[in-house]
DRENVO-264670 format. One record per residue (C-alpha): residue number from 1; chain; residue in one letter; x, y, z. Coordinates in Angstrom, 2 decimals, decimal comma. Each point is the difference from the previous one (the first is absolute). Layout:
- NUM A A X Y Z
...
# end
This chain:
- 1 A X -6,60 59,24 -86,96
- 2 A X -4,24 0,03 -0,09
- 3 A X 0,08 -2,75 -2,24
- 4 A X 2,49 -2,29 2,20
- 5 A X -2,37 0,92 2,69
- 6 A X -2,92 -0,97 -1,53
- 7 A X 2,01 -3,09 -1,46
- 8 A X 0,83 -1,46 3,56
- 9 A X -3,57 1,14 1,51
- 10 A X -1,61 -2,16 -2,73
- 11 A X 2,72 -2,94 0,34
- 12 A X -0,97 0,26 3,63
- 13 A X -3,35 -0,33 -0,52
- 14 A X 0,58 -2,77 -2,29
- 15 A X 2,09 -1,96 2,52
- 16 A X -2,20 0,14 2,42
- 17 A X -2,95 -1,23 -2,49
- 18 A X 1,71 -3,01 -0,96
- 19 A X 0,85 -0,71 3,87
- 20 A X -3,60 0,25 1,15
- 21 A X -1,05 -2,08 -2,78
- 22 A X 2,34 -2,58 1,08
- 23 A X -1,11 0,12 3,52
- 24 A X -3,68 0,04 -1,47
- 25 A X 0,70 -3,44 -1,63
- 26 A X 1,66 -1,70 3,05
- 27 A X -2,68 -1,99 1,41
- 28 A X 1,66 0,75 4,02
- 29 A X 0,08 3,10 1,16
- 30 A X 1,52 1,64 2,50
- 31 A X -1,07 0,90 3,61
- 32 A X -0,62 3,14 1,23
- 33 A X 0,63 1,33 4,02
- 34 A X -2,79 -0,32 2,55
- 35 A X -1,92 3,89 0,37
- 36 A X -1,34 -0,81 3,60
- 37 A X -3,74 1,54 -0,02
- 38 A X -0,18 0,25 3,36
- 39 A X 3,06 -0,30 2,05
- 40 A X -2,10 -0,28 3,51
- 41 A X -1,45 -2,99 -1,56
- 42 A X 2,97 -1,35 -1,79
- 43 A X 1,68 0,31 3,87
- 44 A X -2,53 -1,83 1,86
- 45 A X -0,75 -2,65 -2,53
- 46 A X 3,74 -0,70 0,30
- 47 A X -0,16 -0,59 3,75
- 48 A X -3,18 -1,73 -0,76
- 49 A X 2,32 -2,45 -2,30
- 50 A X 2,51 -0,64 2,52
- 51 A X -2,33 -0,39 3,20
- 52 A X -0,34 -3,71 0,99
- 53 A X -2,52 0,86 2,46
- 54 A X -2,28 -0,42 -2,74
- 55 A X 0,31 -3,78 0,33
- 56 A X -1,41 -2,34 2,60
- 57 A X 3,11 -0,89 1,07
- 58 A X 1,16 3,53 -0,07
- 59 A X 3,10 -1,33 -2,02
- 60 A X -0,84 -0,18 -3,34
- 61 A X -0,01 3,48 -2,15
- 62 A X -0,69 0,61 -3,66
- 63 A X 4,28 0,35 -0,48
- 64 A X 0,11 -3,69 1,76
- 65 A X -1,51 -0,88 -3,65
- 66 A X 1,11 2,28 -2,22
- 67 A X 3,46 1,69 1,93
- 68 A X 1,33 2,86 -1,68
- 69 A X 3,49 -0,70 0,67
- 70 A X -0,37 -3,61 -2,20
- 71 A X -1,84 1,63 -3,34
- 72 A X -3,43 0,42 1,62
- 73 A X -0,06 -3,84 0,61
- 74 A X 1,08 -2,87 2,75
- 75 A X 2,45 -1,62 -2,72
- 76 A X -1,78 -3,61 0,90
- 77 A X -2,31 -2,27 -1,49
- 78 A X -2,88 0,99 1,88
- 79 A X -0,66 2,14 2,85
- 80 A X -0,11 -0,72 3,62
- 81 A X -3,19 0,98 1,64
- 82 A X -1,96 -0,39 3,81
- 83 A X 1,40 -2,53 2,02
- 84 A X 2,69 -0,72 -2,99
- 85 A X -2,54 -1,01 -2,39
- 86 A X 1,52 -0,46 -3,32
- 87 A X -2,10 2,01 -2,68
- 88 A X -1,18 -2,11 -3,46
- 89 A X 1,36 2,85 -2,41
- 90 A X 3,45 1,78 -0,05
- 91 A X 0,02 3,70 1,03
- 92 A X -0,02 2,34 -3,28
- 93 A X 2,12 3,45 0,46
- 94 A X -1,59 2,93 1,28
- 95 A X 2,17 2,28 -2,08
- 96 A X -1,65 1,33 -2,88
- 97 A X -2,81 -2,16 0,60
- 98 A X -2,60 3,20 -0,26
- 99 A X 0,42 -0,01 -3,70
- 100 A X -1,30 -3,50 0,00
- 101 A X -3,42 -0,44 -1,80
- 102 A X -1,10 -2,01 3,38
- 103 A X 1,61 -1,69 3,58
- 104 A X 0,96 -2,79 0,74
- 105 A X 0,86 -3,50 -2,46
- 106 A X -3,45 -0,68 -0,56
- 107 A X -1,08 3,97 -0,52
- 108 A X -2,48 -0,29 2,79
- 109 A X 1,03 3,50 1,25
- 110 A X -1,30 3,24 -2,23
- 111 A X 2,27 2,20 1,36
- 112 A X 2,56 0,39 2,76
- 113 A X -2,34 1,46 3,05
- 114 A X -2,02 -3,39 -0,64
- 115 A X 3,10 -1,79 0,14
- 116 A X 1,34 1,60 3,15
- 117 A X -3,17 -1,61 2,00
- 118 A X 0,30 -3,88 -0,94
- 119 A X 3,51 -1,15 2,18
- 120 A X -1,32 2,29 2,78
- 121 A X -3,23 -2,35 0,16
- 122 A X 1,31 -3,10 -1,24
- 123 A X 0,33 -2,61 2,30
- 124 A X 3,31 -1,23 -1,76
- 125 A X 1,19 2,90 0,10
- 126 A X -0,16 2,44 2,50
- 127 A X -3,02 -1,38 1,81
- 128 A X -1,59 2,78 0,87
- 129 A X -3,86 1,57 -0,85
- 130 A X 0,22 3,65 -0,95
- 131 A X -1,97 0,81 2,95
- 132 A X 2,31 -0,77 2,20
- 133 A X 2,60 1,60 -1,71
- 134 A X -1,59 2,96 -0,01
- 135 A X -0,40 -0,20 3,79
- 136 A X 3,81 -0,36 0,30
- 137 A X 0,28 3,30 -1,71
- 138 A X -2,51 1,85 1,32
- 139 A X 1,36 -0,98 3,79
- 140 A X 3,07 1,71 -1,20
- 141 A X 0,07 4,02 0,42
- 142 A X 2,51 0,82 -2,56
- 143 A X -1,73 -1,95 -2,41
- 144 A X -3,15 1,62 0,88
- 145 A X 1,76 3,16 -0,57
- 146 A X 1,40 -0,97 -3,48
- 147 A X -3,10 -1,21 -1,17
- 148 A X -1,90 3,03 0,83
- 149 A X 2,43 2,17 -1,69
- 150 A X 0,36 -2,20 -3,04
- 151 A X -4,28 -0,54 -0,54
- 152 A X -1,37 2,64 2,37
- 153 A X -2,11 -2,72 1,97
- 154 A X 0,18 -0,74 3,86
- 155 A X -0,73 -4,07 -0,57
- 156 A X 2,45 -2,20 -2,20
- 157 A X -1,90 -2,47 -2,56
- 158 A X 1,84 -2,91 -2,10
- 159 A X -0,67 2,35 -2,95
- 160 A X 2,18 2,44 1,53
- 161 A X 2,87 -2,43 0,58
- 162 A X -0,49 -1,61 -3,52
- 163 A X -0,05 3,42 -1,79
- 164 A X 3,24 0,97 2,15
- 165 A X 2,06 -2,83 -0,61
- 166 A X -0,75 -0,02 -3,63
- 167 A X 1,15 3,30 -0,50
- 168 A X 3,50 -1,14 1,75
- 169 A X 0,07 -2,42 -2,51
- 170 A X -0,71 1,96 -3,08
- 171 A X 3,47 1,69 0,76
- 172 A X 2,06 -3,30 0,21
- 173 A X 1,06 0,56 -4,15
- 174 A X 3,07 -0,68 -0,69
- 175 A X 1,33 2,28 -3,22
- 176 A X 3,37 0,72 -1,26
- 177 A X 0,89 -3,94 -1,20
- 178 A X 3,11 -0,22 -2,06
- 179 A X -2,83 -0,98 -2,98
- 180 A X -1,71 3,09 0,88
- 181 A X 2,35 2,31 -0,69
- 182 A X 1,22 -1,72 -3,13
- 183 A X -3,97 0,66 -0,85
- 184 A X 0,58 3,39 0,44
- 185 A X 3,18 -0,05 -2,09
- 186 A X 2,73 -0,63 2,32
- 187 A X 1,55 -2,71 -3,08
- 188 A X 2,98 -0,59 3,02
- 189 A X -2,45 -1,17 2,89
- 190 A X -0,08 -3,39 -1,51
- 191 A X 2,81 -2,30 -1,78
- 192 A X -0,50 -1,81 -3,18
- 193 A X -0,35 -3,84 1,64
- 194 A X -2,96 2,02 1,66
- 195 A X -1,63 1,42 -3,12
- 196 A X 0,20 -3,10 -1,65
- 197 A X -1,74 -1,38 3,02
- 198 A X -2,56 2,38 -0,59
- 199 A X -0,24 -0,81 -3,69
- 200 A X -0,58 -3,62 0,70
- 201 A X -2,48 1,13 2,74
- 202 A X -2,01 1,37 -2,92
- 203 A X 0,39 -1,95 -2,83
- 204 A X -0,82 -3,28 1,96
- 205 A X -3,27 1,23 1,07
- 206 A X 1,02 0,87 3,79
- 207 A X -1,66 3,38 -0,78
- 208 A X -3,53 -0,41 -0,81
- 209 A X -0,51 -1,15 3,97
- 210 A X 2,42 2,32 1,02
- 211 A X 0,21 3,23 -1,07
- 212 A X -1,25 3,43 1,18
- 213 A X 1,23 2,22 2,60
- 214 A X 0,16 -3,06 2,82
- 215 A X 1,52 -2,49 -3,06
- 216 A X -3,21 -2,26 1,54
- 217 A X -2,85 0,22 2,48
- 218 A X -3,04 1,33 -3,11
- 219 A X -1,36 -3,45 -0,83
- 220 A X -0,47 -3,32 0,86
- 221 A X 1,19 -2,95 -1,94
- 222 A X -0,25 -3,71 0,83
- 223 A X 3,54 -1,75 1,12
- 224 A X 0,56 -2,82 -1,84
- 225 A X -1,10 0,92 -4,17
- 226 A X 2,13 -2,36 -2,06
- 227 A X 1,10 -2,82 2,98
- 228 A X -1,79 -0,12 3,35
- 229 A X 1,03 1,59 3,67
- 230 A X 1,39 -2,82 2,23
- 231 A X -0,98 1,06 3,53
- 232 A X -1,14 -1,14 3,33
- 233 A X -1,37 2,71 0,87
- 234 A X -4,42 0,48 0,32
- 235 A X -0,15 3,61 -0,95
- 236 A X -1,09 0,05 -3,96
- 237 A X -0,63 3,32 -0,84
- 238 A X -2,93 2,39 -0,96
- 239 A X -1,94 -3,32 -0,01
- 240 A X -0,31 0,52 3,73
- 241 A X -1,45 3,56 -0,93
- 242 A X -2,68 -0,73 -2,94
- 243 A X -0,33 -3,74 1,06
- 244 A X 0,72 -0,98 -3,48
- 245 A X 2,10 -3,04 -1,69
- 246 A X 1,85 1,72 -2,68
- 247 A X 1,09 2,75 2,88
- 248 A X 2,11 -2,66 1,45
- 249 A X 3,47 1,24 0,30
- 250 A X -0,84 3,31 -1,53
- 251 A X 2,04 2,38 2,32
- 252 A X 0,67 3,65 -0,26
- 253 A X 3,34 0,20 -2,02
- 254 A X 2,77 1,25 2,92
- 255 A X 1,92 3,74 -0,41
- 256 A X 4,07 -1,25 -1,18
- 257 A X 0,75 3,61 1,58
- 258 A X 2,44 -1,13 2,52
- 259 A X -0,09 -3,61 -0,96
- 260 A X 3,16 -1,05 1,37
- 261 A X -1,10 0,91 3,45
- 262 A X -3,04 -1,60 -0,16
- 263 A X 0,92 -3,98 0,05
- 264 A X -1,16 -2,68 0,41
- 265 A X -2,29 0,07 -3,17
- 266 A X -3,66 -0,33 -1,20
- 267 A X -2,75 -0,44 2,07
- 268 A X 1,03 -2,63 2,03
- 269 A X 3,55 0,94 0,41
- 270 A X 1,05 -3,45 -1,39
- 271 A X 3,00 2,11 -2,22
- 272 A X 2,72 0,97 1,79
- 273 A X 2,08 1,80 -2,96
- 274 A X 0,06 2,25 -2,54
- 275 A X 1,02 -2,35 -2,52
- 276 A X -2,45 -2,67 0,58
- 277 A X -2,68 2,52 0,09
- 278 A X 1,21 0,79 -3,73
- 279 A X 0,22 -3,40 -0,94
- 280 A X -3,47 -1,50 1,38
- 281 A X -1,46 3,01 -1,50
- 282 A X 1,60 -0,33 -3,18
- 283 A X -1,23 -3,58 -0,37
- 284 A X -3,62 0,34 1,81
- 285 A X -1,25 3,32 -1,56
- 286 A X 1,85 0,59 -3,13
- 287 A X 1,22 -3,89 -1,04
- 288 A X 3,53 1,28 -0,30
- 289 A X 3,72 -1,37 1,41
- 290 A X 2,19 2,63 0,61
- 291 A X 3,69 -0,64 -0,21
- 292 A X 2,31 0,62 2,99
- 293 A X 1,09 3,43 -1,65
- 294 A X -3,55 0,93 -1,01
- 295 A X -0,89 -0,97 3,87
- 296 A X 2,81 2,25 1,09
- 297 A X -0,94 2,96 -2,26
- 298 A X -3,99 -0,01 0,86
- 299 A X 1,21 -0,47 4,02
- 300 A X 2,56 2,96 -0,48
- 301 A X -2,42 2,19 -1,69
- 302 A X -2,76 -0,98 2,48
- 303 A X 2,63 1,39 2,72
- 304 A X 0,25 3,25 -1,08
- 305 A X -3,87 0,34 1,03
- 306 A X 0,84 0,42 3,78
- 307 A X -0,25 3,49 0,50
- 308 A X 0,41 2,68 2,94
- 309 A X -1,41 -1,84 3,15
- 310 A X -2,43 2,10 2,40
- 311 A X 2,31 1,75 2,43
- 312 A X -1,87 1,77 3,49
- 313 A X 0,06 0,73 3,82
- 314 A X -1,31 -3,00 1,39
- 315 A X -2,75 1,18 2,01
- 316 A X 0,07 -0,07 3,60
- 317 A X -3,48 -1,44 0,78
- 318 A X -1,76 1,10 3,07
- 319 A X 0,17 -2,19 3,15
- 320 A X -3,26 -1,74 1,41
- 321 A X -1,95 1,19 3,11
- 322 A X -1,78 -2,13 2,53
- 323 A X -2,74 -0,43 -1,71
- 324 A X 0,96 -0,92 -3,01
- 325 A X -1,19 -3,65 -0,76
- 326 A X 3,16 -2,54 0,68
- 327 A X 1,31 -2,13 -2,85
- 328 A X -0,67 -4,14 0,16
- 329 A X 2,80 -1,57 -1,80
- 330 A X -1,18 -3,58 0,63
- 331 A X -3,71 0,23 -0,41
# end
């Protein structure tokens, strides 16, 4: 009986060796849930997210771009901004996006509290100057409140709303994909059309852009390697950030957590499916035709990346007073 024991300890041991050295090798990992670090912040950063009072127009919120209900994006080519300005660049997902090694296409962004300020003070965007954002706020008592209980201060600053709304957004994760829990040995959470998908995935190459915990988002690459990018669109890239030539069309390499609730495609949204977004990057980046069936396999595996969506109380945002500052849709 002590030697059976000590027989299936060891074989236990042994199986789960072998299964961590598997998941070792795979060059995706899986996601793990959001650990909030500070919930009063998480909480007022989300109202902070969903306020549109933070625009000019006092219509336009950070969800208008990236909406949580659509894959942390607006599902068109490119956004919609002040006075129905159409942006130059199509709006990336917000999920997951704090595991990217930058924001935004071109990686002009370190992090996500440097993101969070741009649209607010963009005049495609949402039009507004972060002082008079934070003016809207502070005219508001409940927000004065939150604030103070969040940072301890009695005056709001842009760093305030910044750090806030990036620690909403370091929550929006999204684990528990059908791929992730195969990862973590769940051989049933995916079916063999899928796997093969996922074979392909690797052995054409797909995986040395995208791979990691995000399957994307930790390096930029230039679209367009073996045949060039077609495009009418003037954004091109990182070039815009170092002001060099050979940037040109370098763009941070987009998460595929999620990917088929993230269309229309690449930068300039010019893709509207799946399986054209496997075949032009077959043929641009990698010099390869897929087949129908290998087309079908990559876009089934690719599916099984959309994982467990952010789910929350919307918050009830606080109403304005008299003297808060009046939006000007038109101006």
């Amino acid at each position: 009986m002590i030697l059976k024991t000590l027989f299936t300890a060891l074989l236990s041991c042994n199986l789960f060796f072998f299964s961590s050295v598997s998941f070792a090798e795979e060059p995706i990992k899986p996601i793990k849930a959001a650990v909030p670090k500070d919930k009063g912040m998480v909480e007022l950063g989300k109202m902070l997210f969903f306020d549109p009072r933070l625009s000019k127009s006092g219509f336009i919120s950070c969800n208008s771009c990236h909406n949580l209900s659509m894959g942390g994006t607006d599902n068109i080519k490119t956004s919609i901004g002040h006075k129905w300005q159409q942006g130059p660049i199509n709006a990336p997902t917000v999920l997951n996006s704090s595991m990217n090694l930058a924001q935004f296409w071109d990686g002009r962004a370190k992090g996500l509290k440097e993101q969070a300020g741009g649209p607010i003070a963009n005049p495609g965007e949402m039009a507004f100057t972060h002082k008079l954002a934070v003016d809207v706020l502070h005219s508001i008592p409940q927000y004065r409140g939150r604030f103070k209980q969040v940072f301890g201060a009695e005056n709001i600053s842009i760093d305030m709303v910044t750090d806030a709304i990036a620690a909403f957004e370091e929550t929006l994760v999204t684990p528990d994909s059908r791929f992730d829990k195969w990862l973590k040995g769940d051989k049933e959470a995916i079916d063999q059309a899928e796997l093969e998908g996922y074979k392909l995935f690797k052995e054409s190459g797909c995986a040395s852009c995208h791979h990691g915990t995000a399957v994307g988002g930790a390096s930029f690459q230039k679209l367009g390697v073996l045949a060039p990018y077609k495009t009418t669109s003037k954004a091109e890239g990182r070039k815009e950030v170092t002001g060099k030539n050979t940037d040109r069309f370098v763009f941070k390499v987009p998460t595929l957590r999620n990917i088929e609730l993230t269309y229309p495609y690449f930068h300039d949204g010019a893709v509207a499916t799946l399986e054209e977004a496997v075949n032009k990057m077959g043929q641009l980046q990698l010099g390869i035709d897929f087949s129908t069936e290998e087309n079908a396999k990559i876009v089934a595996f690719l599916k099984t990346l959309t994982g467990k969506q952010p789910d929350f109380k919307l918050p009830a945002l606080p109403p304005s007073v008299n003297e808060t500052p009046r939006p000007v849709p038109f101006d």
